[in-house]
C-alpha positions as CSV (number, residue, x, y, z in Angstrom):
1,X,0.0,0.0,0.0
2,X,1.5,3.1,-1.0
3,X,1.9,5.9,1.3
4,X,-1.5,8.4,1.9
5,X,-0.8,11.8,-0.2
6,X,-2.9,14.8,-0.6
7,X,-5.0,15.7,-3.5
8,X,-6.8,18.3,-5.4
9,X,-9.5,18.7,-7.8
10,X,-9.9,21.7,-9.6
11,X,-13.7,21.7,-11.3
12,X,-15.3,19.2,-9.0
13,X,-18.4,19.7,-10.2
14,X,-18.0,18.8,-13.9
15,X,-18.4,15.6,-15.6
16,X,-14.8,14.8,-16.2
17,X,-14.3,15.8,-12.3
18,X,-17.2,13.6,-11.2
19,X,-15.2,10.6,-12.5
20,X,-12.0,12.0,-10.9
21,X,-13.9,11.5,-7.5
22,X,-15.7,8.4,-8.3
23,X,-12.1,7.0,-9.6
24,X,-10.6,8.1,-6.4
25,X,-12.7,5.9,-4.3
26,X,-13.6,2.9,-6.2
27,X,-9.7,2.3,-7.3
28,X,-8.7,2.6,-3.7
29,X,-6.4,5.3,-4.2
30,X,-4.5,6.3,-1.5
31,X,-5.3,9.7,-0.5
32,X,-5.4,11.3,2.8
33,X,-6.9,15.1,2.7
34,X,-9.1,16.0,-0.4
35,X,-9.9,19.4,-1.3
36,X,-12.2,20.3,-4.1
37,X,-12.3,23.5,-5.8
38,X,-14.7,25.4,-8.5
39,X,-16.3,28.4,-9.7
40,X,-18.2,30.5,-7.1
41,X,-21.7,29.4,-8.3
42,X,-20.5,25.7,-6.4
43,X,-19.1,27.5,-3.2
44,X,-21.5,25.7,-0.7
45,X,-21.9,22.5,-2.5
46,X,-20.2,19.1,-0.7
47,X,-19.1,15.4,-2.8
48,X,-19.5,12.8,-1.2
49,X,-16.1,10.4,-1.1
50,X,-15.7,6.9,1.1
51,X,-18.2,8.2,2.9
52,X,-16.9,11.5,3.8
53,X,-18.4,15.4,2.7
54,X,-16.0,17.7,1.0
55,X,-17.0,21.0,1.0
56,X,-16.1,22.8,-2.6
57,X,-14.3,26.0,-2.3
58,X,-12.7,29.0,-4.3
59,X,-9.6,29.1,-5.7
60,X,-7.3,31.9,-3.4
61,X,-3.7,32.4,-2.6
62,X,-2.2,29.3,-1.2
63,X,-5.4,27.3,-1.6
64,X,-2.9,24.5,-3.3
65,X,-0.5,24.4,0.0
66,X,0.0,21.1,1.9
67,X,-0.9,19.2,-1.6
68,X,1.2,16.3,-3.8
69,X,-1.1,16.2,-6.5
70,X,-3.8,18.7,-8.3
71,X,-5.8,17.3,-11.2
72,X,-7.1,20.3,-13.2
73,X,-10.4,19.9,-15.3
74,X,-11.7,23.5,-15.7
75,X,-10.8,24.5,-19.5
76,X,-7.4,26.5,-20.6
77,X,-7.8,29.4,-18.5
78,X,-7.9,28.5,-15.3
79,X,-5.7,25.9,-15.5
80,X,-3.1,28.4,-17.4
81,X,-3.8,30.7,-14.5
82,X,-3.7,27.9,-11.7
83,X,-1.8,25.1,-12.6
84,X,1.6,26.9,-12.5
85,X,0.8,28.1,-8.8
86,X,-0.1,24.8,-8.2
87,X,3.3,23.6,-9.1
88,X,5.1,26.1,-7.4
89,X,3.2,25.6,-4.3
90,X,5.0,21.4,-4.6
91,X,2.4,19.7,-6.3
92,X,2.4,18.1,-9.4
93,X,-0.3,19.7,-11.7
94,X,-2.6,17.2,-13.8
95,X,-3.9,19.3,-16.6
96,X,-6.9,18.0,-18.2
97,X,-7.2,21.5,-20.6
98,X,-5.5,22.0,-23.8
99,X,-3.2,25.0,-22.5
100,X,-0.1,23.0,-22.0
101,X,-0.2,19.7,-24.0
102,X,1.6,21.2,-26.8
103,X,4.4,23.3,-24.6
104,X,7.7,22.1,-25.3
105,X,8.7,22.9,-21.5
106,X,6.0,20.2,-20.2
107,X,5.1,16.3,-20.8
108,X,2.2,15.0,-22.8
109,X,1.4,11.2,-21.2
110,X,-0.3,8.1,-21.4
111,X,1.2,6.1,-18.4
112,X,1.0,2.8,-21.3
113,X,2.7,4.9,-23.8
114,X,5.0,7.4,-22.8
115,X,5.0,7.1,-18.6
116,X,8.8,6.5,-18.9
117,X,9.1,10.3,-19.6
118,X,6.7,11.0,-16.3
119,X,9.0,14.3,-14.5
120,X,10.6,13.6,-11.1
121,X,9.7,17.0,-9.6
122,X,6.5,18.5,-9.1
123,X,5.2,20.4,-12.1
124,X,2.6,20.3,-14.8
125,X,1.6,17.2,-16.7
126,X,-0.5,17.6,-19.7
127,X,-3.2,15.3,-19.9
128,X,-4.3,14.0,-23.5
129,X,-7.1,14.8,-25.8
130,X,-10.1,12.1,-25.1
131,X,-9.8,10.6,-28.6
132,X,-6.2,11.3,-28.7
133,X,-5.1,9.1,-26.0
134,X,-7.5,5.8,-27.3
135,X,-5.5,6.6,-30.6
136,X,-2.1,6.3,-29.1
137,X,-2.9,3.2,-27.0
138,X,-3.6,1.7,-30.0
139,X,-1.2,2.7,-32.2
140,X,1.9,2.3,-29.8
141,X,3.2,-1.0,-30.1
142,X,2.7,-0.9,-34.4
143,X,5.9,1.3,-34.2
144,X,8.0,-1.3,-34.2
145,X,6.9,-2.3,-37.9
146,X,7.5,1.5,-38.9
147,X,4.1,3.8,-38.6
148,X,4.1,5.4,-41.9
149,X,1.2,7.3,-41.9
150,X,-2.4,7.8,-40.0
151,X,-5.3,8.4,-41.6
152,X,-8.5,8.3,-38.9
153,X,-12.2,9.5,-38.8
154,X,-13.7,9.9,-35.3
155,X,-17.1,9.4,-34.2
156,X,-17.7,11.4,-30.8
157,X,-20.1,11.1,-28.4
158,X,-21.4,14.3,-26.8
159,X,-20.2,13.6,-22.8
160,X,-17.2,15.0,-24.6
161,X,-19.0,18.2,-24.5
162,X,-19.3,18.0,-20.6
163,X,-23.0,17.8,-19.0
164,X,-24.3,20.5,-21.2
165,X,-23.7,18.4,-24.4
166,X,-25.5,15.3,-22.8
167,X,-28.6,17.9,-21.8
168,X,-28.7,19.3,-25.0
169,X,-29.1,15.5,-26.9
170,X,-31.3,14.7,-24.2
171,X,-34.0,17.5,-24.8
172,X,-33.6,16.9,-28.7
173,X,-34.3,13.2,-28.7
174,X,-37.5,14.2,-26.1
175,X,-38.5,16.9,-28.6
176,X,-37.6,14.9,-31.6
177,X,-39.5,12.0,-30.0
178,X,-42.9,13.6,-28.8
179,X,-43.6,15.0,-32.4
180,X,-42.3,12.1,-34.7
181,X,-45.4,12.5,-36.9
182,X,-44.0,15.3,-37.8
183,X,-41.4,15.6,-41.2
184,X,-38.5,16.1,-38.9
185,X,-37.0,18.5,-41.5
186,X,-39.5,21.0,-39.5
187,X,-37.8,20.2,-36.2
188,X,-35.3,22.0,-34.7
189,X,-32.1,22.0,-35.9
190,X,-30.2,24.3,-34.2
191,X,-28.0,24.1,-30.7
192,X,-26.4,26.0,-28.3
193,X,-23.9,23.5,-27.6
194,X,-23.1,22.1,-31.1
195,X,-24.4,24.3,-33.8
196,X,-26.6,22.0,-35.2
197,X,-28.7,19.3,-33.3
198,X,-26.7,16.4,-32.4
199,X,-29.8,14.2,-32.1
200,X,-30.7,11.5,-34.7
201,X,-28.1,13.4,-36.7
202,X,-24.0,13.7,-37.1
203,X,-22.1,16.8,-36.9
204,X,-18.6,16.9,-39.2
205,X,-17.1,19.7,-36.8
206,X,-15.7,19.5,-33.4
207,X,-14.6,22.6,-32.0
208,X,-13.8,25.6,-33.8
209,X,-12.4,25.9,-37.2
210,X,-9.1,27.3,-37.9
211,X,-7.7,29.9,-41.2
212,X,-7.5,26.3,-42.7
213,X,-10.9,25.1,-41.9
214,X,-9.8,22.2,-39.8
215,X,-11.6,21.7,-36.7
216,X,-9.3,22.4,-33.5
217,X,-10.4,18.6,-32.1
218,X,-8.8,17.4,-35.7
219,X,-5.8,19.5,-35.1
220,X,-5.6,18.1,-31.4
221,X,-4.9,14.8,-32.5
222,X,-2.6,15.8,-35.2
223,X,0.3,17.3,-33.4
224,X,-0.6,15.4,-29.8
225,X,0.2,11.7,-31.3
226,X,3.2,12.9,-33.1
227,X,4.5,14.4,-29.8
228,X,3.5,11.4,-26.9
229,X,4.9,8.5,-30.3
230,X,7.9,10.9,-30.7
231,X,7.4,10.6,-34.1
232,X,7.6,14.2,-35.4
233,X,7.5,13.4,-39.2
234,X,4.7,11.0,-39.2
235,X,2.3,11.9,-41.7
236,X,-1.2,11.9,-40.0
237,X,-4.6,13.3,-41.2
238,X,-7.6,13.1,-38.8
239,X,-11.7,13.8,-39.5
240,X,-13.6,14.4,-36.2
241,X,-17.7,13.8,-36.4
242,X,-19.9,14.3,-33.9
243,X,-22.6,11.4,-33.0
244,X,-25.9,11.3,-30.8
245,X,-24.1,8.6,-29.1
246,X,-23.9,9.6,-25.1
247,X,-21.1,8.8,-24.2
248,X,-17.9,6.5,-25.6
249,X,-15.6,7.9,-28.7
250,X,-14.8,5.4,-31.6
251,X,-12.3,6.1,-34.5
252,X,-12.5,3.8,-37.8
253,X,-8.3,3.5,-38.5
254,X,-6.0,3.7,-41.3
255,X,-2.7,2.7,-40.7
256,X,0.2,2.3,-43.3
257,X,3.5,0.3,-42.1
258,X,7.1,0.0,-43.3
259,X,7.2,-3.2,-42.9
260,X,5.9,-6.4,-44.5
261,X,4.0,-8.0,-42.1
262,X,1.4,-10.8,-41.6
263,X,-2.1,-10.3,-39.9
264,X,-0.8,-13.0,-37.1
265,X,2.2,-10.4,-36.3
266,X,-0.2,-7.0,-35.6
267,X,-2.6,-9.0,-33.7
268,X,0.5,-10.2,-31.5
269,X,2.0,-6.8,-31.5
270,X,-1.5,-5.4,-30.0
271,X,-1.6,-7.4,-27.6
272,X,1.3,-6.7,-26.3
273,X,0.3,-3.3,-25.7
274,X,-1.0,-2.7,-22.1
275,X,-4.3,-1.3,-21.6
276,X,-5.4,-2.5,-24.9
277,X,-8.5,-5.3,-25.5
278,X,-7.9,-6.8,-29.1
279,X,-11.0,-8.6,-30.6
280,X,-8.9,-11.0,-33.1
281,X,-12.3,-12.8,-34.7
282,X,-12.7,-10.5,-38.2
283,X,-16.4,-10.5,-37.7
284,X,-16.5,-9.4,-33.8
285,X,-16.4,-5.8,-32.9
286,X,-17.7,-3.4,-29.9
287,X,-19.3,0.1,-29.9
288,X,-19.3,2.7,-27.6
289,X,-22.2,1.8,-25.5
290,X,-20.4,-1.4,-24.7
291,X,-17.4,0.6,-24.0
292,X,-19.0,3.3,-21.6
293,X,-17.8,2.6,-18.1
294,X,-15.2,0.4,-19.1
295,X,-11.6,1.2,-18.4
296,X,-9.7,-0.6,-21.7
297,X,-9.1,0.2,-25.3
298,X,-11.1,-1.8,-27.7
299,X,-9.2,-2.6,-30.7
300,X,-11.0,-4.9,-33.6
301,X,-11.6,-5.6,-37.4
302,X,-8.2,-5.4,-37.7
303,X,-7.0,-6.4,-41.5
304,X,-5.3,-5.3,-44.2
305,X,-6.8,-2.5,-46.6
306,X,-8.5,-3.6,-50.0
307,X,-5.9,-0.8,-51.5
308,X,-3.2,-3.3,-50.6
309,X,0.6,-2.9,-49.9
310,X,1.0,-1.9,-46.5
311,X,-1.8,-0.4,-45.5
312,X,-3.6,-1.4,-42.6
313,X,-7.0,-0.6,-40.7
314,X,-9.1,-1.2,-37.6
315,X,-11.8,0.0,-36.0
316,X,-11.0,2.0,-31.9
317,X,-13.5,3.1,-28.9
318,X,-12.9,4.0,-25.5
319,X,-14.7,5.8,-22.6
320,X,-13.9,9.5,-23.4
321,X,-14.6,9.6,-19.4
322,X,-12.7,7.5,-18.5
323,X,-9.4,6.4,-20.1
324,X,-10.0,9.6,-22.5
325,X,-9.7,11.8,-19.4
326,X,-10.3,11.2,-15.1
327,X,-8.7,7.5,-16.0
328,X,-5.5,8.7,-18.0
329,X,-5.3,11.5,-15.3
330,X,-5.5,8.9,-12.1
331,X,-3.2,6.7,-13.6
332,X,-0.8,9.3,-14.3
333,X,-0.7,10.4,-10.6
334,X,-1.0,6.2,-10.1
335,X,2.9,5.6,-11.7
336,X,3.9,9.1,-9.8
337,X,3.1,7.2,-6.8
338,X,5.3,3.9,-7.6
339,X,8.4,6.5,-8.6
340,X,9.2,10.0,-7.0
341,X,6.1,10.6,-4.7
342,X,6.9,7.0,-2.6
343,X,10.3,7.9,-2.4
């Protein structure tokens, strides 16, 4: 049993947050003071947490003192205002936000994938994009035949648009539902939350478009893989759709290799790869209902390409929740605790 250490949890009243909490307790992790911090509209509120209330308070001066580890889930700006006084106050700063994954001074991480490069003094840890991270887990052990290049399309539930995205869905499907006599190009097809109604429906744009007209979510994955593979030059394209599924990503997967290889050997090479389910029957598959509150990477329909050579494909879905966020972000904190924070 590892030794008790203090922790933080900045947002405690979001979705990602929620699962930080419910992580925290059903994974034994071994905490000994919790304090739980969000905006001023959840002063007053308590979590419930082994069977003890938290109170949630403000962030102040010194609100991080006394703590080993702060997981941050609050969006760019607090955590670019918060997470580096965080740090200085001794902890180590999990970031959950965007604002530092790309920042050559900091350490993008999936513990499966790149937890070898997990820093030895406390400071901030960037914490993957959702689809990002099922991505890596998947393609991580096919470097060893030579990752050419990455072509994948995802297919995103909206719980990666927090509790608002799930409300929104839920209203459209009631509204959708409770006048489906109606032609439902009369319904409505607007949303505050996703531009155009997620509900019976799919949305090519996540996030906001850049002078390019790439979506920021496409751009995410882009220049996060190449940086936790360490493959700068790999030659990666990525198409991010949004689905009216709740809550689990999945990602169809095209792969091309170096190397010559035989079905037999990716298979073998996948399931090497920790973290990672691999459904080896051609015909079997899961989706992201199946996945939701599941902790793995499903990997299946993996074969070779009807374009031939040595190009590759299979089909990915995770728990955006989960290992797509409070998961990777626990388990981060989990190797922290087998290295420098036990010493």
């Amino acid at each position: 049993m590892k030794s008790p250490i203090n922790v933080g949890v900045v947002g405690a009243t979001g979705v990602v947050d929620e699962t930080f909490l419910r992580l925290l307790e059903t994974r034994d992790f071994p905490f000994k003071n919790l304090k739980l911090f969000a905006s001023t509209r959840s002063l007053g509120q308590k979590r419930r947490v082994r069977g003890q209330d938290y109170p949630v308070e403000g962030l102040s001066e010194d609100c991080f003192k006394g703590l080993d580890v702060v997981f941050f889930s609050s969006g760019d700006d607090i955590s670019k205002e918060w997470a580096p006084q965080a740090a200085q106050a001794g902890a180590y700063a999990i970031d959950n936000s965007a604002a530092f994954r790309m920042s050559s001074r900091h350490e993008l991480i999936v513990p499966e994938v790149n937890g070898s490069a997990l820093p030895s003094s406390p400071t901030i840890i960037a914490n993957p994009n959702c689809s990002t991270i099922q991505l890596v887990v998947a393609l991580n052990s096919l470097k060893d035949f030579g990752l050419k290049s990455v072509h994948v399309a995802s297919y995103q539930a909206v719980s990666g648009a927090g509790a608002p995205g799930q409300a929104d869905l839920r209203a459209a499907l009631q509204e959708d539902l409770q006048h489906a006599e109606d032609p439902i190009t009369e319904r409505q097809k607007t949303s505050e939350v996703f531009g155009k109604t997620a509900a019976f429906n799919c949305i090519p744009k996540i996030g906001s478009f850049d002078e390019y007209v790439f979506c920021s979510e496409e751009m995410k994955i882009i220049n996060e893989t190449k940086k936790i593979l360490a493959l700068p030059d790999l030659k990666i394209s990525a198409f991010t759709v949004r689905i009216p599924s709740w809550n689990g990503h999945a990602e169809a997967v095209w792969f091309e290799l170096e190397k010559d290889v035989t079905r037999a050997q990716v298979l073998e090479a996948l399931g090497r790869q920790d973290g990672l389910k691999v459904l080896e029957t051609l015909t079997a598959f899961e989706t992201p209902r199946e996945l939701s509150g599941r902790n793995e990477v499903s990997v299946s329909r993996v074969q070779k390409d009807v374009t031939g050579g040595h190009h590759w494909r299979m089909w990915v879905v995770a728990d955006n929740l989960l290992k797509g966020a409070a998961l990777n972000g626990i388990q981060i904190a989990e190797k922290l605790l087998d290295s420098s924070l036990d010493s």
